[in-house]
DOSE-968426 format. One record per residue (C-alpha): residue number from 1; z negated, y negated, x negated; residue in one letter. Coordinates in pm, 1 decimal. Each point is the difference from the previous one (the first is absolute). Layout:
N
kolke  Z  Y  X  paza
NUM  Z  Y  X  A $
...
END
This chain:
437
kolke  Z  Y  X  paza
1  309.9  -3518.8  2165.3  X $
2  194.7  -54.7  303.2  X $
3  364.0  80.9  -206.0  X $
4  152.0  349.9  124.7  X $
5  228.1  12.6  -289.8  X $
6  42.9  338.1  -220.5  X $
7  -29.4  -209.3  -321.6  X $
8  -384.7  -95.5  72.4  X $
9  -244.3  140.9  -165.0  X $
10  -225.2  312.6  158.0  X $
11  -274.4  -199.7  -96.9  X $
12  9.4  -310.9  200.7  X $
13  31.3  226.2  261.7  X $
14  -327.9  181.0  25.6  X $
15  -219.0  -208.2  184.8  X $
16  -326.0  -124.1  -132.9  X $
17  -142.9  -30.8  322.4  X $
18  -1.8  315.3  225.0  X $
19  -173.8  314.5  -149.4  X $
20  231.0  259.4  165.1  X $
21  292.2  27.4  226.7  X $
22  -61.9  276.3  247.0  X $
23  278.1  -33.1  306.9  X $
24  -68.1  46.4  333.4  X $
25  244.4  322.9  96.3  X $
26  259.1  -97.0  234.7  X $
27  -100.1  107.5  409.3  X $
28  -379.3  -50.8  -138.1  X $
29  -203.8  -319.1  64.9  X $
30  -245.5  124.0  -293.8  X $
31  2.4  7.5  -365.4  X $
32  41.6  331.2  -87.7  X $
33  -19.0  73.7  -340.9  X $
34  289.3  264.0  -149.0  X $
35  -149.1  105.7  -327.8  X $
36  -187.4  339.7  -63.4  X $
37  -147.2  208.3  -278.1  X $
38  255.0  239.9  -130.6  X $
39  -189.5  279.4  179.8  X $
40  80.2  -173.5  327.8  X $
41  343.0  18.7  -29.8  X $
42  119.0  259.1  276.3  X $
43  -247.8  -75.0  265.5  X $
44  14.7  -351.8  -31.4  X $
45  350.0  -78.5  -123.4  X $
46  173.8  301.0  105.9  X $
47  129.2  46.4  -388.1  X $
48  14.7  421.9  -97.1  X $
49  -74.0  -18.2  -407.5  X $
50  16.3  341.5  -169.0  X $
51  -274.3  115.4  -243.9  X $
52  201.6  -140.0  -331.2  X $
53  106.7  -316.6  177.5  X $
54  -337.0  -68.7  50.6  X $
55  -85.3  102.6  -368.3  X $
56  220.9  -270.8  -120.1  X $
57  -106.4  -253.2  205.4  X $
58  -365.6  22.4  -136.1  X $
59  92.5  82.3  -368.8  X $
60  303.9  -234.6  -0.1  X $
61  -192.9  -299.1  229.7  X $
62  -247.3  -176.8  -160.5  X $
63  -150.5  -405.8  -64.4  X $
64  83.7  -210.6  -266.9  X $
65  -304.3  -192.2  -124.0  X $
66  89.6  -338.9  -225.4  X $
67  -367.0  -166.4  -145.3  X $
68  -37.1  -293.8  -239.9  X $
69  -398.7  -101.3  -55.0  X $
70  -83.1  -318.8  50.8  X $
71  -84.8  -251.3  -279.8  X $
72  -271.9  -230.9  -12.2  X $
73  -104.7  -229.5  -322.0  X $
74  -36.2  -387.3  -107.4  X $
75  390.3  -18.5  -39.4  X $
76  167.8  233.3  283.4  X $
77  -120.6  117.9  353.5  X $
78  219.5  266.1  122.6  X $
79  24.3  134.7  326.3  X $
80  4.2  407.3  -34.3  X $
81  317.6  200.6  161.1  X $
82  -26.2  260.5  197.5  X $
83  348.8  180.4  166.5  X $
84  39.0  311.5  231.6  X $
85  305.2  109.6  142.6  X $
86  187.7  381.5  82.6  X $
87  226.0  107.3  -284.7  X $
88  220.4  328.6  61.9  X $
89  131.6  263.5  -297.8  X $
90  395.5  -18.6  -21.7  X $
91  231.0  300.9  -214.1  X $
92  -315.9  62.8  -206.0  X $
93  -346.2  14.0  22.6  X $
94  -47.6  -236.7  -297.0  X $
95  231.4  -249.4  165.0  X $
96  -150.0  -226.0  310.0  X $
97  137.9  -284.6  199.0  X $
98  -170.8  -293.4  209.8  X $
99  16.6  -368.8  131.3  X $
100  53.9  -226.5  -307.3  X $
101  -202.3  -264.3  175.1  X $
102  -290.1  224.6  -124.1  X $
103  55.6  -100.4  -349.8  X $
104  210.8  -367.8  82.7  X $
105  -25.2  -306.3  257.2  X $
106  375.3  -96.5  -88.9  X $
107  43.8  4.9  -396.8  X $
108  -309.2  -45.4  -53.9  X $
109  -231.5  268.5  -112.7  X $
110  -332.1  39.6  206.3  X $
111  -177.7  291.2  -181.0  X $
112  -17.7  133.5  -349.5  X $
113  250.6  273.5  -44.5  X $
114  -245.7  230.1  -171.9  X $
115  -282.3  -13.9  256.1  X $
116  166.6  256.2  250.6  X $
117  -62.5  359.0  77.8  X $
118  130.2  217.5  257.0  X $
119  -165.7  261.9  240.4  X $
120  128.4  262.6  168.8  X $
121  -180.4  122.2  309.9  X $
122  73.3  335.0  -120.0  X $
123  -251.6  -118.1  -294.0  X $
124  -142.0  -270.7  120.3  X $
125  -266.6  14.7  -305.8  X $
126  207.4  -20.2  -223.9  X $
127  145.1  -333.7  -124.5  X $
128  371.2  -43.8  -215.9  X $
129  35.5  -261.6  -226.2  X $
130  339.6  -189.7  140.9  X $
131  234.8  -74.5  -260.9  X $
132  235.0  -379.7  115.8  X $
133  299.3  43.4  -241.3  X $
134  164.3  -259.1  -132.8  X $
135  325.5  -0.7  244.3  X $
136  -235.2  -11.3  280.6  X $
137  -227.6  -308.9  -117.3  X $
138  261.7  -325.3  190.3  X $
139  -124.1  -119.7  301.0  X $
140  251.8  -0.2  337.8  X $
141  162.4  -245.9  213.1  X $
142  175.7  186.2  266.9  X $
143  -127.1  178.8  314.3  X $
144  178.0  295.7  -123.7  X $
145  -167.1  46.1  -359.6  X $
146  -344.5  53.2  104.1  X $
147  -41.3  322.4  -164.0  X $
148  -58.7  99.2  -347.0  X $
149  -22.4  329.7  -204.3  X $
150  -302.4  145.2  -195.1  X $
151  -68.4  252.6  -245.7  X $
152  -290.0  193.3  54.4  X $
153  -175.9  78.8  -365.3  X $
154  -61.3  380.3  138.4  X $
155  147.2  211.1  277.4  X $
156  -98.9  17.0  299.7  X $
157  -178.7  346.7  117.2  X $
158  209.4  215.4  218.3  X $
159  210.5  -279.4  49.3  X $
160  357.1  109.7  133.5  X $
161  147.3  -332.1  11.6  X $
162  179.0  -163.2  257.5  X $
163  372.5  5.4  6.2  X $
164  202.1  -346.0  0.8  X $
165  330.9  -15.7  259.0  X $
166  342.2  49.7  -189.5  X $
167  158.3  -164.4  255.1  X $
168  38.3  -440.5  36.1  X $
169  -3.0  71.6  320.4  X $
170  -265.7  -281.8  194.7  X $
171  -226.8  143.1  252.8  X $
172  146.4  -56.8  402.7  X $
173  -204.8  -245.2  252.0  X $
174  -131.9  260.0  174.2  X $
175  -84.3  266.7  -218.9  X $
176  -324.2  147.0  6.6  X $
177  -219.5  -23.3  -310.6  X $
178  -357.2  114.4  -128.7  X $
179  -204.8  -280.5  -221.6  X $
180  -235.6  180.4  -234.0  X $
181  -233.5  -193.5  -185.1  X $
182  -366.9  -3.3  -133.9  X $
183  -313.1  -202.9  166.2  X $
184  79.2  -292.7  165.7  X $
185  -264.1  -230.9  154.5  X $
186  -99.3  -69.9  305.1  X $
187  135.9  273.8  151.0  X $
188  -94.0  91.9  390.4  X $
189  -36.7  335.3  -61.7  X $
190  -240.1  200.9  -207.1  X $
191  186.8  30.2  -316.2  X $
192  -151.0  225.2  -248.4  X $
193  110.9  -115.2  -337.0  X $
194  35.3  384.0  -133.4  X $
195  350.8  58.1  117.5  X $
196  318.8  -253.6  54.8  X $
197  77.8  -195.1  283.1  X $
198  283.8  74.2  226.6  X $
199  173.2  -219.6  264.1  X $
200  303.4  23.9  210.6  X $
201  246.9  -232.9  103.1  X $
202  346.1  -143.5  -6.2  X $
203  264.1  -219.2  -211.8  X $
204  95.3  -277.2  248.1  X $
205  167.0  -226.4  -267.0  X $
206  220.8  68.7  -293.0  X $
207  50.1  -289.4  -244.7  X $
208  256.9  33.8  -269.4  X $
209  -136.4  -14.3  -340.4  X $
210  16.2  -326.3  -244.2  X $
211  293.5  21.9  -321.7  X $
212  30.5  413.3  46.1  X $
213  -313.5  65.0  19.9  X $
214  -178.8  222.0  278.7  X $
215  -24.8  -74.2  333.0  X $
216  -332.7  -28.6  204.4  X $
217  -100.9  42.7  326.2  X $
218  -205.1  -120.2  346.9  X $
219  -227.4  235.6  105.5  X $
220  -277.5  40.8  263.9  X $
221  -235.3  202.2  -224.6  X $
222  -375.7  -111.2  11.1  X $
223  -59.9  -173.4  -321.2  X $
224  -324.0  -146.4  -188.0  X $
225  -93.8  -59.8  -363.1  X $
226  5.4  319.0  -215.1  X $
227  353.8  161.1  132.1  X $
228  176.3  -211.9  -228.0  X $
229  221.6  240.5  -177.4  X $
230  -13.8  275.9  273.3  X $
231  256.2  286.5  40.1  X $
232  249.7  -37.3  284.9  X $
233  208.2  381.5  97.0  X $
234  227.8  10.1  281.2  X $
235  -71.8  248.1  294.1  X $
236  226.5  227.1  193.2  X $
237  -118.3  122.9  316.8  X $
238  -58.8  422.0  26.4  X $
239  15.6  160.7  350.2  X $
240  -65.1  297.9  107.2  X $
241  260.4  275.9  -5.1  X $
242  -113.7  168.8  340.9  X $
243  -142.3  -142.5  320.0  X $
244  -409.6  -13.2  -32.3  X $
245  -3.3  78.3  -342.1  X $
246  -206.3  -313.8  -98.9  X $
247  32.7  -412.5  23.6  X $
248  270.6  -169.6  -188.6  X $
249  -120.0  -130.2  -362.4  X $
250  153.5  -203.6  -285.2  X $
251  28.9  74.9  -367.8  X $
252  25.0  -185.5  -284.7  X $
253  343.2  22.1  -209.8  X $
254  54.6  228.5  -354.6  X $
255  182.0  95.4  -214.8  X $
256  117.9  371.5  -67.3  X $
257  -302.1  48.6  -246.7  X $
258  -214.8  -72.5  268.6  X $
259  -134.0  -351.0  -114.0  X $
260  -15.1  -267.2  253.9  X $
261  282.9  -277.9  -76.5  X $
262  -129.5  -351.7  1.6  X $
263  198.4  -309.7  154.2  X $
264  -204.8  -300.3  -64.5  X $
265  -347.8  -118.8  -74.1  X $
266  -226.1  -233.5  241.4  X $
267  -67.5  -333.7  -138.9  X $
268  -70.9  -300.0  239.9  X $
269  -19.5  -120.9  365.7  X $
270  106.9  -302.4  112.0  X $
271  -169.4  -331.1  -58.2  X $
272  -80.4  -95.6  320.5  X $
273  -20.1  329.1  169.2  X $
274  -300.2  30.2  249.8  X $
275  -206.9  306.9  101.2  X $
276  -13.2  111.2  315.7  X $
277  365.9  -117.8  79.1  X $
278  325.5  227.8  7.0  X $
279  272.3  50.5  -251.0  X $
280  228.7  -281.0  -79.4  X $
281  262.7  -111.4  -256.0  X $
282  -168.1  -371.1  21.0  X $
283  -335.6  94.5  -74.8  X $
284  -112.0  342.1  70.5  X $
285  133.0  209.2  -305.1  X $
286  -79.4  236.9  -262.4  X $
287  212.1  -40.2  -314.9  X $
288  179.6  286.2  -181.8  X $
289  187.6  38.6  -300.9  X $
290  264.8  244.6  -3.2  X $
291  46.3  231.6  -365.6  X $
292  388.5  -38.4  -72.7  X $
293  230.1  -20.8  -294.1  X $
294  -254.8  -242.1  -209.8  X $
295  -288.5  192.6  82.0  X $
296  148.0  312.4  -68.8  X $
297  149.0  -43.6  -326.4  X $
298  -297.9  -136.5  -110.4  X $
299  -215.7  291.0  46.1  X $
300  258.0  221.5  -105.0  X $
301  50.2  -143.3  -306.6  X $
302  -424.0  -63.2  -48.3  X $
303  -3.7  389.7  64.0  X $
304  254.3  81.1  -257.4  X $
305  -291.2  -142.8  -221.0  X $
306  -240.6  218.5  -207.2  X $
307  -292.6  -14.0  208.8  X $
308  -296.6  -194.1  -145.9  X $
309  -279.2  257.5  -129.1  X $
310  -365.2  -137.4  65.1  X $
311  -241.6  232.6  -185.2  X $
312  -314.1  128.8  177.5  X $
313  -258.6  -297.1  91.2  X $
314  -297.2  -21.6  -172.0  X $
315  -330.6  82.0  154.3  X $
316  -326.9  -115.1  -135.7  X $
317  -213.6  319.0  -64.4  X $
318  293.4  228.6  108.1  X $
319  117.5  301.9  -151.9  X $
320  254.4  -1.7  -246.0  X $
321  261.5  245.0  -14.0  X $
322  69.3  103.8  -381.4  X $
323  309.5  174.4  -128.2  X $
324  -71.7  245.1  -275.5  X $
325  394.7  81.3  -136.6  X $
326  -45.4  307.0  -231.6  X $
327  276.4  94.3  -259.7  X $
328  -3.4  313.9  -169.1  X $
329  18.9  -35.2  -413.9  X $
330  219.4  311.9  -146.3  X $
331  -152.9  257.9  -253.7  X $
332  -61.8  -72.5  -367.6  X $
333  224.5  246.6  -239.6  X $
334  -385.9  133.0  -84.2  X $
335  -103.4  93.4  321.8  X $
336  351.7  179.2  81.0  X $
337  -64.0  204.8  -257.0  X $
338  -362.3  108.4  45.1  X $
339  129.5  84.9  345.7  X $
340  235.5  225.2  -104.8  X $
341  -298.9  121.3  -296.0  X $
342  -181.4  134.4  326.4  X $
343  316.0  146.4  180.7  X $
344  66.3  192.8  -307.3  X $
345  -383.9  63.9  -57.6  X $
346  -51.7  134.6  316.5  X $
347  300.0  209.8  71.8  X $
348  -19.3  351.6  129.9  X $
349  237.0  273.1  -104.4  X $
350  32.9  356.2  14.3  X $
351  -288.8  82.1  -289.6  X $
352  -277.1  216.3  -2.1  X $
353  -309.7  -147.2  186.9  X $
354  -185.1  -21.6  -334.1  X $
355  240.9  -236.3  -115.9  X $
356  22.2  -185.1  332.5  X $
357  -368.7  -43.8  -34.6  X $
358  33.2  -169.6  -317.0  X $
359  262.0  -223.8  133.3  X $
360  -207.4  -108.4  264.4  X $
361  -263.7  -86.5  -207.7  X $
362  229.5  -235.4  -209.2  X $
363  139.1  -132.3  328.3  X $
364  -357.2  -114.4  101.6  X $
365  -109.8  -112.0  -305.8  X $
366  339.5  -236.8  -58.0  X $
367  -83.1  -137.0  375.6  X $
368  -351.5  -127.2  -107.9  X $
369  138.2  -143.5  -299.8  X $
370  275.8  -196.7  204.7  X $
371  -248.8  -99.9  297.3  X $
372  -245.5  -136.6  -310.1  X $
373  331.3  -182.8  -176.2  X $
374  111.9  -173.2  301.7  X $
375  -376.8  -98.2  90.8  X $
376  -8.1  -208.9  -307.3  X $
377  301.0  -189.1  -21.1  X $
378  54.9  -309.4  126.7  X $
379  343.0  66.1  100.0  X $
380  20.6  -23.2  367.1  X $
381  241.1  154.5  289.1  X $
382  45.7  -293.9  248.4  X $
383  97.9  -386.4  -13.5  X $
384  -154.6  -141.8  264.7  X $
385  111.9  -357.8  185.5  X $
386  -168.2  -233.7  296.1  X $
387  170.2  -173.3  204.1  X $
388  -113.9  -281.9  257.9  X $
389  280.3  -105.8  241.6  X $
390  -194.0  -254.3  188.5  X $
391  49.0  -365.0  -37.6  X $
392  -399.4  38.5  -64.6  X $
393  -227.5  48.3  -294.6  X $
394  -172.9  364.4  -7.2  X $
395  -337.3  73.3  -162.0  X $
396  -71.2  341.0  -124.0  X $
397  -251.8  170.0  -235.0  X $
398  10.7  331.7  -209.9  X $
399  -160.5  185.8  -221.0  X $
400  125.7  4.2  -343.7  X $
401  -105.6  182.4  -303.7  X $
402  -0.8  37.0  -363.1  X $
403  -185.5  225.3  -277.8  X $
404  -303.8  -210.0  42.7  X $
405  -17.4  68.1  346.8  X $
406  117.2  -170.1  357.6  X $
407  -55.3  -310.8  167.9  X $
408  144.3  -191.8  358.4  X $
409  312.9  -234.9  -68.9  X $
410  35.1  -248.1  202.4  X $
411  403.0  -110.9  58.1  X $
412  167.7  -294.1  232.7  X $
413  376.1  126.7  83.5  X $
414  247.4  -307.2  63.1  X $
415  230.3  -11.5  287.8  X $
416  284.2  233.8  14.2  X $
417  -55.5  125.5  -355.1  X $
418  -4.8  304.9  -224.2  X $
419  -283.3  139.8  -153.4  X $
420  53.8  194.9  -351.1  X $
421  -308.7  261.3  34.2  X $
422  24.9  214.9  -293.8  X $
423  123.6  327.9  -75.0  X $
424  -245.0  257.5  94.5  X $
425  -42.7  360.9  164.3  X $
426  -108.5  -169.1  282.7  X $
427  -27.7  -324.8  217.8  X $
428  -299.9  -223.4  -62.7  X $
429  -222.2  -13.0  340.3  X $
430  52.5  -292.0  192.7  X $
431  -318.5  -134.0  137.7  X $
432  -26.6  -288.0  235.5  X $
433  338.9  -97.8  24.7  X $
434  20.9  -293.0  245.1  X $
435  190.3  -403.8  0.9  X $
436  -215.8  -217.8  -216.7  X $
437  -244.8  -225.5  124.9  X $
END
């Protein structure tokens, strides 16, 4: 706990005692706390986001929620596990990175891989499974491997990912950086939950990372439980071009497609940091890792991946949505020719109008014939196919007939399968169709 050296773990250094560290802003007695809605962020941190910046901040910002049940029987007692932190879309918006204290303490695991979803706050209804692959399921030692990257089992909505930095270079003591993140607790101000959380600060400390891997960073960032995981963007300050033309404002940094470019995610604060107290390398300090070589060749090569396809979830009561794939089924050699019967039936030519009569006559009298022939055979036009794409069961009914009359069918359609409906004129009527009970 009291060791300052790179190769301890993250872990030991979040302290189990104090709920928050909130710093006391330097030439102010009082604890001021630096961390706003997202909605806040010009009048209260003095940071201009355009419309699509803030877009991806919401769509591409969301919390990570990790929860194992408890047990309880003659044999076991088990306490349940429940784990929230920020996680942040990288290169694609099926790809997501956070803390990897949220799934480890050390090597050892500390929730079930399968009991995490993501939400966006872009969506913040709507919950993605989180797939842990393989690669990613070893625990960490070093300061400096406290992330880990997740595949999403859908996209995200409108999600225009964030960019990663090509460069190895570190981040400079001194440079200014925004922290975005999702709910963290006992916050001073009136947080709203709906939109990330943005705070402003500066890298005071750069520490060199452990065997090649990334560096990380002191910060003086406000920091609390939940922001594990949280972007970090660099800022550049904007002035005005002319005299009176408006106050000064920073920006965050992106690339040339317009998406921000993130540096480093939020993951501790020191052990024995204190609130109400001023930044310091002894104590007082919010830990950063930086996103270099490692980092980056891991997502790029997770995002050279086929993405993993989740199909629709499955609602009780819902409607189902049923594909009906028609194929057309050529002409018989038959019903060419009685085709061409009628053409040459009911062809007009220069003839006197008595015999044009006559011809018409035949020509109606060969269509009733035809219309009564194809009435009665059983031959049909159409072949027709269902097909359920959901991982879910659909229920359906039709009507189906015979020469003895009709009656209701009742059918169950397995997941992502192909129903064989027939060949017929027409599609059977699909009554009812919904996910089975």
């Amino acid at each position: 706990m009291k060791s300052r050296s790179p190769s301890d773990s993250i872990s030991s250094r979040i302290s189990p005692f104090r709920p928050a560290l909130i710093y006391a802003k330097e030439g102010s007695p009082k604890l001021v706390d630096g961390r706003w809605n997202l909605a806040q962020s010009e009048s209260k941190l003095g940071i201009r986001l355009s419309d699509d910046e803030t877009k991806q901040l919401m769509a591409c910002t969301g919390q990570i929620v990790c929860e194992t049940p408890g047990v309880h029987d003659e044999d076991e007692d088990r306490v349940g596990v429940k784990v929230t932190a920020t996680a942040v879309s990288v290169l694609r918006p099926d790809l997501l990175v956070t803390a990897k204290h949220v799934f480890f303490k050390g090597k050892r695991a500390v929730v079930s891989f399968g009991s995490c979803s993501f939400r966006s706050y872009l969506r913040r209804k709507v919950a993605i499974p989180v797939l842990v692959e393989k690669d990613q399921r070893k625990g960490y030692v070093f300061n400096n491997e406290d992330f880990i990257v997740l595949r999403l089992k859908r996209e995200l909505e409108g999600c225009s990912s964030f960019a990663i930095n090509d460069s190895d270079s570190s981040l400079r003591e001194g440079e200014q950086i925004l922290a975005v993140t999702g709910h963290q607790v006992h916050a001073l101000n009136r947080i709203s939950g709906r939109e990330p959380v943005l705070a402003k600060g500066k890298i005071r400390r750069v520490l060199e990372g452990v065997l090649g891997g990334p560096p990380f960073y002191y910060a003086d960032i406000d920091f609390d439980v939940g922001g594990s995981g949280g972007a970090v963007f660099t800022l550049v300050d904007r002035r005005p071009r002319f005299p009176h033309a408006g106050h000064a404002h920073a920006t965050p940094v992106s690339d040339d497609e317009g998406r921000l470019v993130l540096r480093g995610i939020t993951v501790a604060y020191g052990p024995r940091a204190k609130n109400n107290r001023p930044y310091s390398d002894e104590r007082n300090y919010t830990i950063i890792i930086g996103l270099q070589t490692e980092f980056r060749d891991l997502v790029k090569g997770k995002a050279h991946k086929p993405a993993a396809v989740e199909p629709a979830p499955c609602l009780q009561g819902g409607a189902a949505k049923i594909n009906v794939l028609s194929e057309s089924i050529p002409l018989t050699q038959s019903e060419t020719l009685a085709a061409l019967l009628q053409q040459h039936a009911c062809r007009r030519d220069a003839t006197p109008d008595r015999k044009a009569g006559k011809a018409n006559a035949n020509c109606t009298k060969l269509a009733k014939g035809l219309k009564l022939a194809a009435s009665q055979r059983v031959r049909e036009k159409h072949e027709f196919r269902l097909k359920n794409a959901t991982s879910c069961r659909i229920c359906f009914t039709y009507d189906r007939c015979n020469h003895y009359g009709c009656w209701v069918e009742a059918v169950r359609l397995s997941a992502e399968s192909t129903l064989f409906a027939g060949v017929r004129e027409r599609a059977p009527v699909i009554k009812n169709p919904q996910f089975c009970k």
